[in-house]
PQR file with spaces between the fields and no chain letter, atoms N, CA, C, O and H, PARSE charges and radii, in Angstrom:
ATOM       1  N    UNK     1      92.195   95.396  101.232 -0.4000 1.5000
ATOM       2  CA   UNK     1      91.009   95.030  101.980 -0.0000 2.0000
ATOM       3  C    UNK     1      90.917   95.939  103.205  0.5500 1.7000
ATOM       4  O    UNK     1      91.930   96.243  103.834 -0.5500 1.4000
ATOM       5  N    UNK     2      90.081   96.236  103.437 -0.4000 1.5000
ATOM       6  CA   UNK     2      89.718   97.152  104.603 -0.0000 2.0000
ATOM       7  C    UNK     2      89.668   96.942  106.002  0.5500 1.7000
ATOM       8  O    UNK     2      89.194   95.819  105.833 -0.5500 1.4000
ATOM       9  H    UNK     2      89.257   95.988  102.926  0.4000 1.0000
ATOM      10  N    UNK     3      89.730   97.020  107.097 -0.4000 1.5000
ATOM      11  CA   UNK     3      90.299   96.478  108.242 -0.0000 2.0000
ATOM      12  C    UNK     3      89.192   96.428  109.000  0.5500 1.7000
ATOM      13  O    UNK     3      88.754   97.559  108.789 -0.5500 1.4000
ATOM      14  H    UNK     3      90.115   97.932  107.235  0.4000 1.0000
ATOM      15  N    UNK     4      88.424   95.918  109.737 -0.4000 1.5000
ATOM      16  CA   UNK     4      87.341   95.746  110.378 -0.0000 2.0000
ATOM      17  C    UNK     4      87.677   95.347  111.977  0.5500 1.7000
ATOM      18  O    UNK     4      88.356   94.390  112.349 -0.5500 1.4000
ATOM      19  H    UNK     4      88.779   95.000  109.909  0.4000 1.0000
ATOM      20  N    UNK     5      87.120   96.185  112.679 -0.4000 1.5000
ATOM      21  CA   UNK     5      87.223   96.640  114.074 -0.0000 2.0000
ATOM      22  C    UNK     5      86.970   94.928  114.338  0.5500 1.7000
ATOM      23  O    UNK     5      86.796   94.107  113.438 -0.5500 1.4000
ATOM      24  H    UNK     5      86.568   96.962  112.377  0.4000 1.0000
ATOM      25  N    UNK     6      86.999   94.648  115.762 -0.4000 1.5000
ATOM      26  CA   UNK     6      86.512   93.551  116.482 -0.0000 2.0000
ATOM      27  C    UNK     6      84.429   92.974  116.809  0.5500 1.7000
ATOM      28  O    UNK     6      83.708   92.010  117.066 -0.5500 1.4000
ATOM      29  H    UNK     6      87.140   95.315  116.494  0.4000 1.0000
ATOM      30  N    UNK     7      84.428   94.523  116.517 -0.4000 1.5000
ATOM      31  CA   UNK     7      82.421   94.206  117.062 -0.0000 2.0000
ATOM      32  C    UNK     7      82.553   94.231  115.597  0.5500 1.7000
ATOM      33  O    UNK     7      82.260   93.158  115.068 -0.5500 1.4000
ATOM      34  H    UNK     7      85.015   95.306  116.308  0.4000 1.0000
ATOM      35  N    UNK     8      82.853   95.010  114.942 -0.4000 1.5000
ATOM      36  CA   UNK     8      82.161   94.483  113.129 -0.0000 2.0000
ATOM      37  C    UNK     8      82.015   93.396  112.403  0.5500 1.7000
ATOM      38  O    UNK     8      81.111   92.998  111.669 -0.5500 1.4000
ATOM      39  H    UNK     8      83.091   95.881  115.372  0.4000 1.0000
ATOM      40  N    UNK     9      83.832   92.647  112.959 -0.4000 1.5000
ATOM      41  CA   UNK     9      83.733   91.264  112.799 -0.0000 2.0000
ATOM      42  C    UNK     9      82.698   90.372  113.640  0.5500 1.7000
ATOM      43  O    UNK     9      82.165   89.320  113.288 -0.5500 1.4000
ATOM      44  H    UNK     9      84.566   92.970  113.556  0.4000 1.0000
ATOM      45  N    UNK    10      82.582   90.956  114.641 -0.4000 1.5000
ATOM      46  CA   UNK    10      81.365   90.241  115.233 -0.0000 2.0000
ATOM      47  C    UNK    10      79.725   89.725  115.004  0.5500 1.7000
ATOM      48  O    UNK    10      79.006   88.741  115.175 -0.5500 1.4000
ATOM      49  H    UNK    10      83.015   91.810  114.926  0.4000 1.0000
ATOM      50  N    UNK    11      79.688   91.311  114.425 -0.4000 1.5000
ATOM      51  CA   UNK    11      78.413   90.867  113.756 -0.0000 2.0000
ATOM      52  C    UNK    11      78.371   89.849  112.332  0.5500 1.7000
ATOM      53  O    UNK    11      77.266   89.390  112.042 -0.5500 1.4000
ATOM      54  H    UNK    11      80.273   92.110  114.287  0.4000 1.0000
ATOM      55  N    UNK    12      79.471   89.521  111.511 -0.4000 1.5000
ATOM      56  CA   UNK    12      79.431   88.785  110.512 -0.0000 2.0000
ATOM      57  C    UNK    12      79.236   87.056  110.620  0.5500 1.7000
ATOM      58  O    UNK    12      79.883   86.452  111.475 -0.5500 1.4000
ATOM      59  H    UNK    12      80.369   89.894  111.747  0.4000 1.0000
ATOM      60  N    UNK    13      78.472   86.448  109.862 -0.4000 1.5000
ATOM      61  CA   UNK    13      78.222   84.882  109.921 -0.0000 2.0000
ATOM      62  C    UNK    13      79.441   84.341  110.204  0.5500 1.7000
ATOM      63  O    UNK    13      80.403   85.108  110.239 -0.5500 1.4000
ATOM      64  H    UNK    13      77.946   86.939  109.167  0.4000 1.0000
ATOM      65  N    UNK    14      79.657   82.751  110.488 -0.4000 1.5000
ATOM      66  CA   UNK    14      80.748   82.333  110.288 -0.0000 2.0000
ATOM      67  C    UNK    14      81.691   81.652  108.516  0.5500 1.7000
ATOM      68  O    UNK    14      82.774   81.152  108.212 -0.5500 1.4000
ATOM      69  H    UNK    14      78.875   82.128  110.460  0.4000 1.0000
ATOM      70  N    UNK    15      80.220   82.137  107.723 -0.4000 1.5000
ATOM      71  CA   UNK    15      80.307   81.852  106.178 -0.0000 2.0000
ATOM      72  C    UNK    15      81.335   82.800  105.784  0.5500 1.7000
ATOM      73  O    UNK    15      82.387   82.535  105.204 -0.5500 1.4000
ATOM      74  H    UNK    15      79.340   82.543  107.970  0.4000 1.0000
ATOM      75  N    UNK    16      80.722   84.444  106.338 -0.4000 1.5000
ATOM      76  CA   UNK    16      81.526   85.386  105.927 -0.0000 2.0000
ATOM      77  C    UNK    16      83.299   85.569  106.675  0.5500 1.7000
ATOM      78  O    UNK    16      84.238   85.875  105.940 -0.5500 1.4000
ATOM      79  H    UNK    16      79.867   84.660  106.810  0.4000 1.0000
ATOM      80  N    UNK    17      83.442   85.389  107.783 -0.4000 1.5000
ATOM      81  CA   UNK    17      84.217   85.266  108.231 -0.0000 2.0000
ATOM      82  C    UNK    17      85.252   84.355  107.562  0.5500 1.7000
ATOM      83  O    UNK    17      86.391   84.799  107.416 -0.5500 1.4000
ATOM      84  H    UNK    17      82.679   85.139  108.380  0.4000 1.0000
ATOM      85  N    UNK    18      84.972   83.193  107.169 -0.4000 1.5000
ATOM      86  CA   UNK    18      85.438   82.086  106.675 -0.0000 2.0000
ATOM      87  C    UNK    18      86.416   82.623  105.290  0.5500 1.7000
ATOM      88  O    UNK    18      87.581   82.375  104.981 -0.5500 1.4000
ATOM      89  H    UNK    18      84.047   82.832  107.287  0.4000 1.0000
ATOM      90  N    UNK    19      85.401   83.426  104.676 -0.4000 1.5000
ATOM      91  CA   UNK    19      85.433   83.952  103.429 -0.0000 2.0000
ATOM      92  C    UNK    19      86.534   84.607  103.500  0.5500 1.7000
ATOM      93  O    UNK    19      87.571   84.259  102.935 -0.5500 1.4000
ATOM      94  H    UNK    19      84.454   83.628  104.928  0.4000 1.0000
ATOM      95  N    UNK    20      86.351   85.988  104.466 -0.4000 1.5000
ATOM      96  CA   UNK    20      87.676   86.962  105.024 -0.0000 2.0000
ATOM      97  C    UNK    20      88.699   86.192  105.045  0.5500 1.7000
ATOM      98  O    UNK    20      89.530   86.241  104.138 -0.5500 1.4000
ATOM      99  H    UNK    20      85.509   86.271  104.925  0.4000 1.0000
ATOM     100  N    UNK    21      88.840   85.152  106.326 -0.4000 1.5000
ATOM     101  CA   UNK    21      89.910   84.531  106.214 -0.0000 2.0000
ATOM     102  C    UNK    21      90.777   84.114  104.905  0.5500 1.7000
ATOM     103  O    UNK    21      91.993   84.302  104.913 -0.5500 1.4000
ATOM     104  H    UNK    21      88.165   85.112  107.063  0.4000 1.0000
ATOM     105  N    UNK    22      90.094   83.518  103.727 -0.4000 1.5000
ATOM     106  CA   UNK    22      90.727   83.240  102.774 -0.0000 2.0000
ATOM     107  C    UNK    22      91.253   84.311  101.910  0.5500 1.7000
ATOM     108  O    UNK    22      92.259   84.160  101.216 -0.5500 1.4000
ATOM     109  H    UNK    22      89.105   83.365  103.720  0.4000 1.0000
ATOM     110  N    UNK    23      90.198   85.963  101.988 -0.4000 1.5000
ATOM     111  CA   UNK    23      91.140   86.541  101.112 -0.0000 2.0000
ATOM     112  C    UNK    23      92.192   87.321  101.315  0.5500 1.7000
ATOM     113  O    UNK    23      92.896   87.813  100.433 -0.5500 1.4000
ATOM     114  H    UNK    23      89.382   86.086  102.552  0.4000 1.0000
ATOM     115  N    UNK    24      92.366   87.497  102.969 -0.4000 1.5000
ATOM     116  CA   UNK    24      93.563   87.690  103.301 -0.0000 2.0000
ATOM     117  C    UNK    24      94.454   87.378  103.070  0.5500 1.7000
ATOM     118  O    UNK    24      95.504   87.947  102.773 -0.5500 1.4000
ATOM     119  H    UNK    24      91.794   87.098  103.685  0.4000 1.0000
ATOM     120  N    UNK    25      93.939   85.662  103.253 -0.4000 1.5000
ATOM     121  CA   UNK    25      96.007   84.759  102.784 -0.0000 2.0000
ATOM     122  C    UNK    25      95.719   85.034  101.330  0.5500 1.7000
ATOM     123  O    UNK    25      96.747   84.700  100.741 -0.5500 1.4000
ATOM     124  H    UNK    25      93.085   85.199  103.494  0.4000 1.0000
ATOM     125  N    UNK    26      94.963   85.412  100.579 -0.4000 1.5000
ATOM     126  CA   UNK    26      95.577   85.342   99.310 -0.0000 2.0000
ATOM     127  C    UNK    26      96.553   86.862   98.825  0.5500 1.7000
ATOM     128  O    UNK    26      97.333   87.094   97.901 -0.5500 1.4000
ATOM     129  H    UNK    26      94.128   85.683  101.058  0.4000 1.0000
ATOM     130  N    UNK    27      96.032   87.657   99.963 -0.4000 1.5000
ATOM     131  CA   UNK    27      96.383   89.048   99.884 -0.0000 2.0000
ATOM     132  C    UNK    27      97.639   88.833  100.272  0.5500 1.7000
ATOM     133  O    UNK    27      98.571   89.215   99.565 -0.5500 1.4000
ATOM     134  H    UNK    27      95.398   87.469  100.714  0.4000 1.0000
ATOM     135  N    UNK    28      97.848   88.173  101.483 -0.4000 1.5000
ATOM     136  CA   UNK    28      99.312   87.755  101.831 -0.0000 2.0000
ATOM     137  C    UNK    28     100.234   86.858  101.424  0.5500 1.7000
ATOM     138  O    UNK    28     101.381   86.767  101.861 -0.5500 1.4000
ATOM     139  H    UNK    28      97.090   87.862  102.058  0.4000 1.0000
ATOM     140  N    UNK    29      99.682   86.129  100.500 -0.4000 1.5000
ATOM     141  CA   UNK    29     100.429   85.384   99.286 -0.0000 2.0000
ATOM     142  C    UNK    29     100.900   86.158   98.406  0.5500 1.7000
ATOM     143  O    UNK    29     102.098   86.213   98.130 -0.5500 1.4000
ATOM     144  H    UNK    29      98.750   86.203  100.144  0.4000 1.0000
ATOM     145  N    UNK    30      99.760   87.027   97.720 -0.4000 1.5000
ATOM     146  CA   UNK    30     100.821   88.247   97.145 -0.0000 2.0000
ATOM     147  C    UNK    30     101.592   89.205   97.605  0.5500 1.7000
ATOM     148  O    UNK    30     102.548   89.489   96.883 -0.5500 1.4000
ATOM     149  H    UNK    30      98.786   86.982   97.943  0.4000 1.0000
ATOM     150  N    UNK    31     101.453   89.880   98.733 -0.4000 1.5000
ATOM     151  CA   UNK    31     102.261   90.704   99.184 -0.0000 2.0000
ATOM     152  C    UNK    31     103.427   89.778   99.567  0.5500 1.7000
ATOM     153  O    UNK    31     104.511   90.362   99.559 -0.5500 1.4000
ATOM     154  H    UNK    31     100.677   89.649   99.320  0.4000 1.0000
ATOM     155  N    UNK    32     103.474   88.357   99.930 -0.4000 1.5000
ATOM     156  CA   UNK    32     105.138   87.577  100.258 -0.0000 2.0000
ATOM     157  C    UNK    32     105.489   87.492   98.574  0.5500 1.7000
ATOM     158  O    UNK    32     106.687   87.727   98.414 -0.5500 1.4000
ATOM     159  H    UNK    32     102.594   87.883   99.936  0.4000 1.0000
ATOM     160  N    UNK    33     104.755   87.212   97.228 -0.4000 1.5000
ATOM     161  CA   UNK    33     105.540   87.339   95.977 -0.0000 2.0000
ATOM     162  C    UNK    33     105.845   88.770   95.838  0.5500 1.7000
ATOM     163  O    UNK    33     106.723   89.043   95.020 -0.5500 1.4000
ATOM     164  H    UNK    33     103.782   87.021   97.358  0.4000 1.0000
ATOM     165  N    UNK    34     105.222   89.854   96.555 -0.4000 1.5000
ATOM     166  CA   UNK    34     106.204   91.141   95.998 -0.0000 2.0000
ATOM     167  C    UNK    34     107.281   91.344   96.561  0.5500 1.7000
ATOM     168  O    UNK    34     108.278   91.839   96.035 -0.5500 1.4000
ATOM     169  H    UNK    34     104.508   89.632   97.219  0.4000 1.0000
ATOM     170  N    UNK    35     107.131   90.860   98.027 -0.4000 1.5000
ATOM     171  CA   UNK    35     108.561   91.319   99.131 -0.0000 2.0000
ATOM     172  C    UNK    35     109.594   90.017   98.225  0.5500 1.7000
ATOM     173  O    UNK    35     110.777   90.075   98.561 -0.5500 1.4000
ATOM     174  H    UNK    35     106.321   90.458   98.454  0.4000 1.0000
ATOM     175  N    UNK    36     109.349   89.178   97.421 -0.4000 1.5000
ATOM     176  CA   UNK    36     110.367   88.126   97.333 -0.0000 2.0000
ATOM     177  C    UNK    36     111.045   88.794   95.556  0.5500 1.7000
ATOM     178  O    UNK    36     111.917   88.239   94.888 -0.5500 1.4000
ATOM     179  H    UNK    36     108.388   89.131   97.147  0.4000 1.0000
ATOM     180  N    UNK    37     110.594   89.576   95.338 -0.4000 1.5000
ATOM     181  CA   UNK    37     110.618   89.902   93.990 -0.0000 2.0000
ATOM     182  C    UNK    37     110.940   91.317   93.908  0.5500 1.7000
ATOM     183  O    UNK    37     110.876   91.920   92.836 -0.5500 1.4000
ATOM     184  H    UNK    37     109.886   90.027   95.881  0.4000 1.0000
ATOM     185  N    UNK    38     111.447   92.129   95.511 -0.4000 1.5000
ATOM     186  CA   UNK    38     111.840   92.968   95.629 -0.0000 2.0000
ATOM     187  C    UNK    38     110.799   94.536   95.377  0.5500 1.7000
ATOM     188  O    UNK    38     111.046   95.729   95.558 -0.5500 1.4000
ATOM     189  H    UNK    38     111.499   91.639   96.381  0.4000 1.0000
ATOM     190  N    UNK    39     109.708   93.863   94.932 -0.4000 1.5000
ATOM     191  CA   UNK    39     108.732   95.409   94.634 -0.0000 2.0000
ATOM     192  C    UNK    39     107.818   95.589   95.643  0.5500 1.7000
ATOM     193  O    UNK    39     106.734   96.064   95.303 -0.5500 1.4000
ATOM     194  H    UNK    39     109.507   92.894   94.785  0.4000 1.0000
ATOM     195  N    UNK    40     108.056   95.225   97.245 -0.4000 1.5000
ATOM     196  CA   UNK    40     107.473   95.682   98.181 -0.0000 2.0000
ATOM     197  C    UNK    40     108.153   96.616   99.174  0.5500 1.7000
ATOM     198  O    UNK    40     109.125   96.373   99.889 -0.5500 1.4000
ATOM     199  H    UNK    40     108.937   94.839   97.521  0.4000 1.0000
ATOM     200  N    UNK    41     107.541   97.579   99.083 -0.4000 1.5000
ATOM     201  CA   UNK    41     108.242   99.050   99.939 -0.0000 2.0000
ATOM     202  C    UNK    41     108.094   98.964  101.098  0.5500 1.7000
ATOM     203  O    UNK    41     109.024   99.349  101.807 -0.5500 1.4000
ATOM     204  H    UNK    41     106.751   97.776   98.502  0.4000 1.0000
ATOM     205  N    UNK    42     107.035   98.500  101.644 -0.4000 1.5000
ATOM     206  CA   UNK    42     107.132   98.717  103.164 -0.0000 2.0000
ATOM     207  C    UNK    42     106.841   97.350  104.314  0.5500 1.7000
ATOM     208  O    UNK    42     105.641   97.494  104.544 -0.5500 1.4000
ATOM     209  H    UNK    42     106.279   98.188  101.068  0.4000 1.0000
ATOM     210  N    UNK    43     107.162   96.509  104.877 -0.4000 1.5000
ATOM     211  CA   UNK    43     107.058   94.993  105.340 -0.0000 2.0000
ATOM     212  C    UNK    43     105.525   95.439  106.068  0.5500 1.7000
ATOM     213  O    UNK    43     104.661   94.562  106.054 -0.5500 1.4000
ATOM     214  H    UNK    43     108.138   96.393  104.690  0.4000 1.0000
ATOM     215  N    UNK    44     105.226   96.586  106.607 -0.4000 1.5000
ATOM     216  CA   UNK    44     104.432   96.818  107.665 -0.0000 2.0000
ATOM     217  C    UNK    44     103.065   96.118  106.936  0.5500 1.7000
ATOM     218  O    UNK    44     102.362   95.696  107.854 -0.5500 1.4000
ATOM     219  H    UNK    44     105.927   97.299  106.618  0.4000 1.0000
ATOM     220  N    UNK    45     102.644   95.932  106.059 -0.4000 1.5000
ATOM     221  CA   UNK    45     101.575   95.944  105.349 -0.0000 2.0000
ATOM     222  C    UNK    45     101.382   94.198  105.600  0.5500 1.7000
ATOM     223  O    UNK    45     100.281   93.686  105.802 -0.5500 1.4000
ATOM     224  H    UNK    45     103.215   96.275  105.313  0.4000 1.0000
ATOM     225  N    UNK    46     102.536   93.513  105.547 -0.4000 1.5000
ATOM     226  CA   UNK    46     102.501   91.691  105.860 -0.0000 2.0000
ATOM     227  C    UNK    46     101.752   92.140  107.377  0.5500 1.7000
ATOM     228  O    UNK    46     100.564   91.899  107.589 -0.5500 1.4000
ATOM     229  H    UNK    46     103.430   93.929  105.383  0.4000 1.0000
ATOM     230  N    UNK    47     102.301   92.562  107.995 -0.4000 1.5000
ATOM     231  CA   UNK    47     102.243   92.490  109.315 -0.0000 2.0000
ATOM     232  C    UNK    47     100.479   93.012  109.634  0.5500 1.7000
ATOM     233  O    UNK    47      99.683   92.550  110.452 -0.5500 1.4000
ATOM     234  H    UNK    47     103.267   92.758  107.823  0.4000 1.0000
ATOM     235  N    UNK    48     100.365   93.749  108.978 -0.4000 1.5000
ATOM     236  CA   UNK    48      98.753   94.818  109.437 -0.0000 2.0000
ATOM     237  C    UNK    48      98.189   93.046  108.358  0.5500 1.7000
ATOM     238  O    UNK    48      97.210   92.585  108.945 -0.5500 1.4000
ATOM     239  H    UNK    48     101.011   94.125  108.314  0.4000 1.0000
ATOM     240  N    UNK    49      98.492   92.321  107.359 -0.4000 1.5000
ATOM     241  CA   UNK    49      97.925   90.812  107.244 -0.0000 2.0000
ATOM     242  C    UNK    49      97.770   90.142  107.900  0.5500 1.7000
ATOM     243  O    UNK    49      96.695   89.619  108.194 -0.5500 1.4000
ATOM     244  H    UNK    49      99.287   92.696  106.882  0.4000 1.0000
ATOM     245  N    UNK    50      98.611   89.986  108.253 -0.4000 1.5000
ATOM     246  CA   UNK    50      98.893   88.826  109.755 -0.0000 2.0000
ATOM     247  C    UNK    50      97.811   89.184  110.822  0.5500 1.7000
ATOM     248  O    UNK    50      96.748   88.619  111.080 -0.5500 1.4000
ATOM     249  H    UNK    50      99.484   90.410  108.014  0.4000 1.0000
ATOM     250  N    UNK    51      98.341   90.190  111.317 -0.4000 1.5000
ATOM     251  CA   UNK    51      97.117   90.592  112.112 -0.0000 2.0000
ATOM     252  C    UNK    51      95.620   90.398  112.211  0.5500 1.7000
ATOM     253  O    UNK    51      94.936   89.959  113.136 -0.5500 1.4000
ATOM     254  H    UNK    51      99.205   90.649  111.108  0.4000 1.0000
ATOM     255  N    UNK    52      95.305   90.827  111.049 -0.4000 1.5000
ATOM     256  CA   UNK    52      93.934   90.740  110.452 -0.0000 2.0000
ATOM     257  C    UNK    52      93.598   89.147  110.417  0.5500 1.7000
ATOM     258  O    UNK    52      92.560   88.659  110.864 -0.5500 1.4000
ATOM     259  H    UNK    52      95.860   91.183  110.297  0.4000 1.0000
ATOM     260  N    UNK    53      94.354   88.632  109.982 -0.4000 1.5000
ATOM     261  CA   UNK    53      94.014   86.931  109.787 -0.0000 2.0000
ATOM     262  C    UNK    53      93.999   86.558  111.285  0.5500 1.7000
ATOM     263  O    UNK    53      93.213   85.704  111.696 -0.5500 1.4000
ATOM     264  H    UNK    53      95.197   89.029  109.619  0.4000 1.0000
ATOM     265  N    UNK    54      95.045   87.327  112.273 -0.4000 1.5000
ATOM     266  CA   UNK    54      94.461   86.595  113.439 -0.0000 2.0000
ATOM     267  C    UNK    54      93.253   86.219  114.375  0.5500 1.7000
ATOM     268  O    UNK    54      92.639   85.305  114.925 -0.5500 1.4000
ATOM     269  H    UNK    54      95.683   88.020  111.939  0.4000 1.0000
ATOM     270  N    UNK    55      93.362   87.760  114.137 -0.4000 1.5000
ATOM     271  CA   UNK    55      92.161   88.720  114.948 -0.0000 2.0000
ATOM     272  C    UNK    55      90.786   87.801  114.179  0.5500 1.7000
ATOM     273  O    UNK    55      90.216   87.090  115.006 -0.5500 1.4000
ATOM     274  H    UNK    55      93.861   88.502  113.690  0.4000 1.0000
ATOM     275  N    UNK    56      90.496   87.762  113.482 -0.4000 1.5000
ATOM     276  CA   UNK    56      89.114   86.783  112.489 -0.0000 2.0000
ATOM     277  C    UNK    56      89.212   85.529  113.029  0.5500 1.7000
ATOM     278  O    UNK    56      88.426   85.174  113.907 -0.5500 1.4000
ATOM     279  H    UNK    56      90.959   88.340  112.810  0.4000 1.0000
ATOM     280  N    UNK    57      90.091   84.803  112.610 -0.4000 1.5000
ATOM     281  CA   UNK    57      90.251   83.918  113.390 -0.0000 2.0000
ATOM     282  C    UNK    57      89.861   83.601  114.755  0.5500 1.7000
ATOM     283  O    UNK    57      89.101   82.694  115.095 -0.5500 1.4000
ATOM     284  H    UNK    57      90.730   85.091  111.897  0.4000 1.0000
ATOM     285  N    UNK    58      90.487   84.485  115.544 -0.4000 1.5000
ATOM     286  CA   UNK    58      89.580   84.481  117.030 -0.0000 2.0000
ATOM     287  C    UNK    58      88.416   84.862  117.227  0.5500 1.7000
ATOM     288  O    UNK    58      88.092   84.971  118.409 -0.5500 1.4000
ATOM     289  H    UNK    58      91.104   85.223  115.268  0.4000 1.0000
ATOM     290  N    UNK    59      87.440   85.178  116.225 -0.4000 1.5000
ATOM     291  CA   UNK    59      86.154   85.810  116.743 -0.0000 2.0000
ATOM     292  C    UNK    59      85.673   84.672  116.120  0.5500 1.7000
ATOM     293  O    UNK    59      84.925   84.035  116.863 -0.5500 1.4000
ATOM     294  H    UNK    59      87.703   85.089  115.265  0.4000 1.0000
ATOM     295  N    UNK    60      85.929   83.890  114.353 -0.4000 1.5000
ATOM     296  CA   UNK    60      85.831   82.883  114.403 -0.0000 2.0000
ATOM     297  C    UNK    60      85.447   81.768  115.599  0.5500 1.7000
ATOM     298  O    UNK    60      84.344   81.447  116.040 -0.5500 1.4000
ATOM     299  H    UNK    60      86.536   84.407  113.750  0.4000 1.0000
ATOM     300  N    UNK    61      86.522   81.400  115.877 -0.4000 1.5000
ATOM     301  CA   UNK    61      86.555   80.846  117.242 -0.0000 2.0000
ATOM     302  C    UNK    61      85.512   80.945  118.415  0.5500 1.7000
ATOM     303  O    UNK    61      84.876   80.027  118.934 -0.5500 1.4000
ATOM     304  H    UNK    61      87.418   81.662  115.519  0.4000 1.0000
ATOM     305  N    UNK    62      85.501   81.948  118.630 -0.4000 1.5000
ATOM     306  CA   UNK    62      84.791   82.628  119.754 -0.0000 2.0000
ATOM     307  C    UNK    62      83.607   82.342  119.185  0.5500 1.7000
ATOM     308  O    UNK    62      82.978   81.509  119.839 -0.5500 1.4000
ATOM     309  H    UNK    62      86.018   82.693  118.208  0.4000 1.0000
ATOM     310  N    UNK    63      83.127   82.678  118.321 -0.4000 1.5000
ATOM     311  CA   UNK    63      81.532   82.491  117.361 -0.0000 2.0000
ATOM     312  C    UNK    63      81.054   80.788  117.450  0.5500 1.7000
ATOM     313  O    UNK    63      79.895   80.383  117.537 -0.5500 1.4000
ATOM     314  H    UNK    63      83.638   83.354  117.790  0.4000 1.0000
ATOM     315  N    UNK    64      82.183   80.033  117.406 -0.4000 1.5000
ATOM     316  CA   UNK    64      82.045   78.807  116.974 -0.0000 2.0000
ATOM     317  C    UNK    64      81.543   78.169  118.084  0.5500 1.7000
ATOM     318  O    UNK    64      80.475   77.561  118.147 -0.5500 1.4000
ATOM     319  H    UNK    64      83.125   80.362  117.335  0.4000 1.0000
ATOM     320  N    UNK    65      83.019   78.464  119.678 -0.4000 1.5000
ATOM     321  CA   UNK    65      82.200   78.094  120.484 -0.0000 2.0000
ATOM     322  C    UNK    65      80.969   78.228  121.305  0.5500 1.7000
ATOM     323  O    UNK    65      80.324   77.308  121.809 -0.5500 1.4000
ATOM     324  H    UNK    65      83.887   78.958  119.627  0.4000 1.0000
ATOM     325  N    UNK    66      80.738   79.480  121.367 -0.4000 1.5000
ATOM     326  CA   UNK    66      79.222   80.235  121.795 -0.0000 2.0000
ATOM     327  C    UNK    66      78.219   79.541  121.143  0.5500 1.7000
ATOM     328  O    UNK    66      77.268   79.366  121.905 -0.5500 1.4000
ATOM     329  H    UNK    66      81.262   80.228  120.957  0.4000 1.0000
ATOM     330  N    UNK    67      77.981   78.896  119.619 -0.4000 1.5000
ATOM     331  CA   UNK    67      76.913   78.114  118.910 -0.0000 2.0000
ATOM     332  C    UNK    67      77.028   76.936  119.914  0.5500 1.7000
ATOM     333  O    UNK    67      76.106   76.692  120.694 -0.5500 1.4000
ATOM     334  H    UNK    67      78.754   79.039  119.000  0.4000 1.0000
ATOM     335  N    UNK    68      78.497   76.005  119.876 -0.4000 1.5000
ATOM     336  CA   UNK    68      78.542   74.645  121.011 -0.0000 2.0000
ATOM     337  C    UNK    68      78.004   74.806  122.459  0.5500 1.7000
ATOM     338  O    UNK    68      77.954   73.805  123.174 -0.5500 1.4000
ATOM     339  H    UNK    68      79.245   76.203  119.243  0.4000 1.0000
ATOM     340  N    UNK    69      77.641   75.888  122.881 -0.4000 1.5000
ATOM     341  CA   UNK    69      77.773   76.060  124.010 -0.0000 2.0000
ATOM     342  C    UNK    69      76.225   76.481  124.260  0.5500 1.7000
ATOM     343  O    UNK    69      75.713   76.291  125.364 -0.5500 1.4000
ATOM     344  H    UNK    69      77.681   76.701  122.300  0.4000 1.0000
ATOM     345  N    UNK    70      75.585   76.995  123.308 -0.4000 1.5000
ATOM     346  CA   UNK    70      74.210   76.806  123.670 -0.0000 2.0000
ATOM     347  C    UNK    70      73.166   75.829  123.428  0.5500 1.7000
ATOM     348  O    UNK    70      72.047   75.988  123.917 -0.5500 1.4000
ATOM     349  H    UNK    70      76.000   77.150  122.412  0.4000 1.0000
């Protein structure tokens, strides 16, 4: 999946966002069955996951409350 800056995520609904979120963890569900099954070469790639799920998450967030707030 491709990595999307902070304003890119910004401009996306909270439908799409939502969406992202889920196919990350599924991306990171598989990348934890390859590291557990020994056919993952490099850990950095969980980590650039993680990340990504956070980072959405907070604009998530941020999106959510800005709607409450007006």
């Amino acid at each position: 999946m491709k990595s999307l800056s902070s304003s890119e995520l910004r401009k996306n609904s909270t439908k799409k966002l939502t969406e992202r979120i889920l196919d990350l963890k599924r991306e990171m569900m598989s990348l934890r069955f390859q590291k557990s099954s020994g056919q993952l070469s490099s850990l950095r790639s969980l980590n650039v996951i993680r990340r990504e799920i956070a980072r959405t998450k907070t604009i998530l967030t941020e999106l959510t409350l800005r709607k409450i707030g007006d």
